[in-house]
C-alpha positions as CSV (number, residue, x, y, z in Angstrom):
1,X,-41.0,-11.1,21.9
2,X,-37.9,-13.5,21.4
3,X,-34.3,-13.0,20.2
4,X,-34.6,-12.2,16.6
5,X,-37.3,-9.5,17.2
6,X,-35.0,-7.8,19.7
7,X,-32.6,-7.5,17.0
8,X,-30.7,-10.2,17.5
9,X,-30.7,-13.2,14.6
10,X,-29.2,-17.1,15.5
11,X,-29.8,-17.9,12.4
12,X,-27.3,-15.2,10.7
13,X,-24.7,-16.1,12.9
14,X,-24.8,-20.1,12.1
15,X,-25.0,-18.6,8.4
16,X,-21.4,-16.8,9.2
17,X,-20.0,-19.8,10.6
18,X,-21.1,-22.0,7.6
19,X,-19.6,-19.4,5.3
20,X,-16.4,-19.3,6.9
21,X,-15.2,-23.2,8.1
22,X,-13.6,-24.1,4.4
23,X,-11.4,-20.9,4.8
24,X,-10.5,-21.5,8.3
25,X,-10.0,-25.3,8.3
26,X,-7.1,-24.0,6.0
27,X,-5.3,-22.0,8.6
28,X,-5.0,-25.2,10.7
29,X,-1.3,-26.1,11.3
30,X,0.3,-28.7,13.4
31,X,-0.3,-27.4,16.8
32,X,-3.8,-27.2,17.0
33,X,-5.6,-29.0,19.0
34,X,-9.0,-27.9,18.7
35,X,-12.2,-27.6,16.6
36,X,-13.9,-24.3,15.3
37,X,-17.3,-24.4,17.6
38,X,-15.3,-25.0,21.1
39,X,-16.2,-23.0,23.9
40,X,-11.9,-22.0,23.5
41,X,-9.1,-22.4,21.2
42,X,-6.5,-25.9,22.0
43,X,-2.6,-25.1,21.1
44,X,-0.1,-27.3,21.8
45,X,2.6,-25.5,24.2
46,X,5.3,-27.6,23.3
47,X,8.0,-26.2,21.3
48,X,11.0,-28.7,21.2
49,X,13.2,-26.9,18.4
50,X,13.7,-23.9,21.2
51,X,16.1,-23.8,24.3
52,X,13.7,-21.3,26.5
53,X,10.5,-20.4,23.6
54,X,8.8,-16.7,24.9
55,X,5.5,-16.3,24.2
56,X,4.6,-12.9,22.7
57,X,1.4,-11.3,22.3
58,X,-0.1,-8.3,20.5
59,X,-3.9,-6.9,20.3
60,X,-4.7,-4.9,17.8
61,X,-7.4,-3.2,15.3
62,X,-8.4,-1.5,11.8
63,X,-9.5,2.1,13.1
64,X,-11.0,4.0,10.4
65,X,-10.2,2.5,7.7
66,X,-13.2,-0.3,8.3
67,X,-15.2,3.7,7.3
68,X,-13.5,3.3,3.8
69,X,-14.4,-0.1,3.7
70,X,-18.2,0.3,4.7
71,X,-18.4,3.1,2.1
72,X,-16.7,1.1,-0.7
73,X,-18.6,-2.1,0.1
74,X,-15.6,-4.1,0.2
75,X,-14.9,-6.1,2.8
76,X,-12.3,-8.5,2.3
77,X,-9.3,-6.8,2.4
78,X,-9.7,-5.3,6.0
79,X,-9.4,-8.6,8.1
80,X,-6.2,-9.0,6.2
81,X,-4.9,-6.3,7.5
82,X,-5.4,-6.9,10.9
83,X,-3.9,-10.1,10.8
84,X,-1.0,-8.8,9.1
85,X,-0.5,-5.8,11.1
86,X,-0.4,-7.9,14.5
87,X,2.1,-10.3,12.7
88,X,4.5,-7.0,12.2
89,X,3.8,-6.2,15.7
90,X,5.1,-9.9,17.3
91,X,7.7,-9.6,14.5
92,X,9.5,-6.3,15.4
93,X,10.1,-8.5,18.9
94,X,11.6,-11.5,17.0
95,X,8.7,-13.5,17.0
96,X,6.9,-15.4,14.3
97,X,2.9,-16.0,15.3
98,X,1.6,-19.3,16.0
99,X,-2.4,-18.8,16.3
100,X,-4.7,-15.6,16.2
101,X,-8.3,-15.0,17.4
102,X,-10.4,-12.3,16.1
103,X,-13.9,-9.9,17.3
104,X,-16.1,-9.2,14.8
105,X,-19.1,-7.2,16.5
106,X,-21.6,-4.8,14.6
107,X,-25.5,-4.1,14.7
108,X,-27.0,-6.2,12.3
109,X,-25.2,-9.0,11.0
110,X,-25.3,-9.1,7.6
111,X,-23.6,-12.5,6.7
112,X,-22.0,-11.8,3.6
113,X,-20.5,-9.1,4.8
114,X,-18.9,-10.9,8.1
115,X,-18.1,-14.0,6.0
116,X,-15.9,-11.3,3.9
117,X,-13.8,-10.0,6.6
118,X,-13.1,-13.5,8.6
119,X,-12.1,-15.1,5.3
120,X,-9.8,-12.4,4.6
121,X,-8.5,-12.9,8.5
122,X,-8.5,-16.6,7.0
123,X,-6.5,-15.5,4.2
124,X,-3.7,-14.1,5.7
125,X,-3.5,-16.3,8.5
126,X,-3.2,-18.7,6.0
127,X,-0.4,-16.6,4.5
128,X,1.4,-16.1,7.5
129,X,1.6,-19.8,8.9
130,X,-0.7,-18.8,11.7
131,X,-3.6,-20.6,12.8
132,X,-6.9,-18.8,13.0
133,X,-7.8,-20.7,16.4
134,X,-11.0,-19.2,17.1
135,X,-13.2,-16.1,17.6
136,X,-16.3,-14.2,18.7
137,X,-19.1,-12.5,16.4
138,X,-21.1,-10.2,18.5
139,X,-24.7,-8.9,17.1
140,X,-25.4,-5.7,19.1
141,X,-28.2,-3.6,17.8
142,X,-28.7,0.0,18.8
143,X,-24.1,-0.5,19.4
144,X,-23.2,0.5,16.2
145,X,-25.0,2.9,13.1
146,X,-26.5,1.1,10.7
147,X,-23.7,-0.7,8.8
148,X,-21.2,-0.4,10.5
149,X,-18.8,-2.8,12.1
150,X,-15.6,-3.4,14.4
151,X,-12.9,-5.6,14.1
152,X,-9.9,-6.5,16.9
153,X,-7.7,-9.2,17.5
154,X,-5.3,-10.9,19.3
155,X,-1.9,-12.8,18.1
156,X,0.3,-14.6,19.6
157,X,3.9,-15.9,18.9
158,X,7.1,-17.5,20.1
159,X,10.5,-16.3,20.3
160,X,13.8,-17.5,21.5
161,X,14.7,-15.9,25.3
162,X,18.2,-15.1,23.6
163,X,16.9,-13.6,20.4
164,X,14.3,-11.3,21.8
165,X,14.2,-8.0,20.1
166,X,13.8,-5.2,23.0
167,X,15.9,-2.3,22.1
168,X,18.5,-3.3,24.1
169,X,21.0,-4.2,21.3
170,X,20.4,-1.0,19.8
171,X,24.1,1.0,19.3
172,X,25.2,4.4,18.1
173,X,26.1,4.1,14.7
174,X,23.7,1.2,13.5
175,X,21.9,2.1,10.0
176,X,18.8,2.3,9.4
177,X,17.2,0.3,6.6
178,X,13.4,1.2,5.1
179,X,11.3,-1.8,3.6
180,X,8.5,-0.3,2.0
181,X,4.8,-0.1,2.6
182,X,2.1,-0.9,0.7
183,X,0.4,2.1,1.2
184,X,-1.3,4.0,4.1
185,X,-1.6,0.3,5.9
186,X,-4.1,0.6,9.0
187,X,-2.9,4.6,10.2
188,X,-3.9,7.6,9.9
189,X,-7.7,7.3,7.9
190,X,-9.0,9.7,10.3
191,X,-6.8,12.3,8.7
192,X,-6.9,10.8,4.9
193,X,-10.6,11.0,5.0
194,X,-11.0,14.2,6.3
195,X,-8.8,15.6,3.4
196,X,-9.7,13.6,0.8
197,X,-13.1,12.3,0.6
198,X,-15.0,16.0,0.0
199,X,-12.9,16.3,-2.8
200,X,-12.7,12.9,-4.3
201,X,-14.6,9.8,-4.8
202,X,-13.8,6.3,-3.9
203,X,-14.2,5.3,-7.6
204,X,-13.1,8.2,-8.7
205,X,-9.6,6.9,-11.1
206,X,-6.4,9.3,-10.4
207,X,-3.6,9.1,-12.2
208,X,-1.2,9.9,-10.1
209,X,-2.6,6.5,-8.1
210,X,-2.7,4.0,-11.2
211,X,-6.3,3.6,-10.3
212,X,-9.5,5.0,-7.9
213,X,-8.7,6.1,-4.6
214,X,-11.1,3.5,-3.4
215,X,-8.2,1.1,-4.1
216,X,-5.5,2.6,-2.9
217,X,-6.7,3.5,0.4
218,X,-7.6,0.0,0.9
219,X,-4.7,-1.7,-0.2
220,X,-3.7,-4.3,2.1
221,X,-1.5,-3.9,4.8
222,X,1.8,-6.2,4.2
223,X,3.5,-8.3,6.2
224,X,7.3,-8.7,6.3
225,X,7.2,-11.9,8.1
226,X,8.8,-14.0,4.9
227,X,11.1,-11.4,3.8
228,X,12.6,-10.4,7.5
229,X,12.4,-14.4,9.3
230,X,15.5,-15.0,7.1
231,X,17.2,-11.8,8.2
232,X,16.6,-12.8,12.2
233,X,17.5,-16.3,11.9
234,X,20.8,-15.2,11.0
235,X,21.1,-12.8,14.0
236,X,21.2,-10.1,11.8
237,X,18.7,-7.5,13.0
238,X,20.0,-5.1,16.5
239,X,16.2,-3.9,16.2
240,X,13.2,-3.4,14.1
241,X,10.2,-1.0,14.3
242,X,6.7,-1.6,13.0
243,X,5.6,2.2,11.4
244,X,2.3,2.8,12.7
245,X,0.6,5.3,14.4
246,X,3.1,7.9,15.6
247,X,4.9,7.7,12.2
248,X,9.0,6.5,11.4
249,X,10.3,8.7,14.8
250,X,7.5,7.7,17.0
251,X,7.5,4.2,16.6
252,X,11.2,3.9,16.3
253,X,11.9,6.2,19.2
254,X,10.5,3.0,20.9
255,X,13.7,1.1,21.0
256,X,16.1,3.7,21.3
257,X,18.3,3.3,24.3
258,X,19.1,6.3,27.0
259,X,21.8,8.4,25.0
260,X,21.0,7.5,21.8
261,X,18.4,9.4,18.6
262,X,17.4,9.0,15.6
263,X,19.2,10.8,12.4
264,X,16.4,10.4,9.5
265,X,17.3,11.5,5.8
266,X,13.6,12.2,5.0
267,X,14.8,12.8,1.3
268,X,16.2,9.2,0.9
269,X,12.9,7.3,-0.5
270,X,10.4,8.8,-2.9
271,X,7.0,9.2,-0.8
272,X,4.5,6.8,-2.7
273,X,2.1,9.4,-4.3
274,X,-1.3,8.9,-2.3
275,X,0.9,10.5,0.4
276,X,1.2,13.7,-1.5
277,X,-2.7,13.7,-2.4
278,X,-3.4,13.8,1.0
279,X,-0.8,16.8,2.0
280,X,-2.1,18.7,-0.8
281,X,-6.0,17.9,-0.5
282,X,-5.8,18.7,3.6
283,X,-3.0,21.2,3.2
284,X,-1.3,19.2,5.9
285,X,2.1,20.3,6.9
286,X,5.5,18.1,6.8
287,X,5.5,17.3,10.3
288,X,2.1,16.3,10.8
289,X,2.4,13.9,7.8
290,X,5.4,12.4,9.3
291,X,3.2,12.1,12.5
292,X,0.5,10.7,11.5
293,X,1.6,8.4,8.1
294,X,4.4,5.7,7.3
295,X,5.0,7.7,4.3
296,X,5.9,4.4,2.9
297,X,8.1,3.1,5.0
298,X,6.5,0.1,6.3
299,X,9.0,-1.4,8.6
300,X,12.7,0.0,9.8
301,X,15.3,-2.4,10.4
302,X,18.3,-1.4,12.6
303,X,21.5,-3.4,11.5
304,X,25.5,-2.7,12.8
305,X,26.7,-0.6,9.6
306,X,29.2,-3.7,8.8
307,X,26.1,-6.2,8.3
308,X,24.1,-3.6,6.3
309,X,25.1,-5.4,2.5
310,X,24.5,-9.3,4.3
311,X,21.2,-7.8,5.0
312,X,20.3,-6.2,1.5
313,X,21.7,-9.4,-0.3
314,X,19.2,-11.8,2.2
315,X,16.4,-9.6,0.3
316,X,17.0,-9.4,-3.4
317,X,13.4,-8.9,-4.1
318,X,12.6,-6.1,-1.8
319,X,13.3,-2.6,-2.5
320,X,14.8,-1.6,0.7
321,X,16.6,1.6,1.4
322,X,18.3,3.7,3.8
323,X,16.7,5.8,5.6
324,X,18.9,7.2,8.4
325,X,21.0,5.8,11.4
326,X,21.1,5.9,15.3
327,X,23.2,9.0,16.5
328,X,24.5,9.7,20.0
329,X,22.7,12.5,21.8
330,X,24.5,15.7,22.7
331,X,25.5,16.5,26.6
């Protein structure tokens, strides 16, 4: 016996890292200080343009929506998710990301497949001005069905001490302000599956969706890093919350303070439509779509009501709304 006839190929995992250097070399930025092939990733820890720089970090995955992509064969738009999702995650604490590291660990390796989903890491890392310092592919066989894959990974990202985002400038009487998502982002597949995909195809075309469901369930997972930066370097933000799982009250319930909740005018936005395909293929009820689903609302900023039109007038290209504000609560 050797390696490969355990199940376990060298050879497809040099192939990966072949396929993939062009894409990462382009993710390189100024404070790297390493090659891709090191036993670990080199970052330079000095940050002159900062008083007291934080580091922030954030793991993270793709849950079930990597079953969506298996199904659909396509792979490249789930590593940009991840990326973009953790860069949310640092964001809603101030932070912009300075260098991620991803897992990729299936079965079988297929190399086209893996090459798909780092590049697409590669591509938003690229995006986001965050270097893609290193990573691991694991081949497991007998892990994972045939197939099927996992993908996790780890940011991390610098704030200023002073302009840390924690909740803790969170007031009564601060408004709310919706940006919207792209879609379902990386939450609640288990559900969306379950109520769509006996009745409907991936390349099945819907109207109501512009296109197959396929598409829309995959779309990528934003990031508001370039559209909210501007909005913190002006120390305009009291908070922000990522929507993810737990929907708009469960995540922003996160930075309320003792004393204060959350007043949400669920009619404000219109509810993108794959939304409502999924509520009426699963029969799912209001409150466990606004459990389990951003509805799109991607990210909630919380803003003191007198900086509300600085803040919509920093974004002219985003179609922000309001979605609520923070109310006392009652003795």
């Amino acid at each position: 016996m050797d390696y490969a006839k355990s199940g376990v190929s060298i050879a497809a995992g040099e192939a990966v890292v072949d396929k993939i250097k062009p894409a990462v070399a382009r993710t390189r930025t100024s404070g790297v200080l390493s090659e891709i092939g090191l036993f670990g990733g080199l970052f330079d820890g000095r940050f002159p343009s900062y008083d007291h720089p934080v580091l922030v970090a954030s793991t993270d995955g793709v849950g079930t929506k990597l079953k969506v992509a298996i199904m659909a064969n396509r792979h490249g738009t789930v590593g940009q998710c991840l990326v973009n999702h953790c860069v949310n995650d640092i964001l809603a604490c101030g932070a912009k990301p300075l260098f991620f590291l991803d897992y990729f660990a299936t079965g079988k390796l297929e190399p086209d497949v893996a090459a798909d989903v780092i590049i697409g890491l590669a591509k938003a890392c690229e995006e986001n001005g965050c270097a893609l310092l290193g990573g691991e592919t694991a081949e497991m066989p007998s892990m994972y069905a045939e197939g099927d894959y996992d993908i996790a990974g780890t940011i991390v990202g610098v704030v200023e001490k002073e302009r840390i985002l924690n909740g803790s400038r969170v007031q009564v009487g601060d408004v709310l302000i919706g940006l919207p998502s792209s879609g379902l982002h990386t939450n609640g597949y288990s559900l969306a599956r379950a109520a769509l995909l006996d009745k409907y195809s991936l390349d099945e075309h819907l109207d109501e969706l512009d296109g197959t469901l396929g598409s829309a369930l995959l779309a990528v997972h934003r990031s508001y890093l370039n559209v909210v930066m501007p909005l913190l370097e002006a120390d305009l933000l009291h908070g922000i919350s990522h929507i993810t799982g737990g929907g708009i009250v469960g995540n922003t319930s996160r930075i309320l303070q003792e004393g204060q909740s959350l007043n949400i005018d669920w009619g404000s936005w219109d509810i993108p439509p794959i939304f409502k395909l999924i509520q009426d293929a699963g029969s799912i009820s209001d409150d466990a779509m606004r459990e389990a689903f951003n509805l799109g609302v991607g990210m909630i900023l919380v803003v003191a009501p007198e900086n509300v039109d600085a803040v919509l007038a920093l974004m002219p290209n985003e179609h922000a709304f309001v979605v609520g504000r923070i109310d006392g609560t009652q003795a």
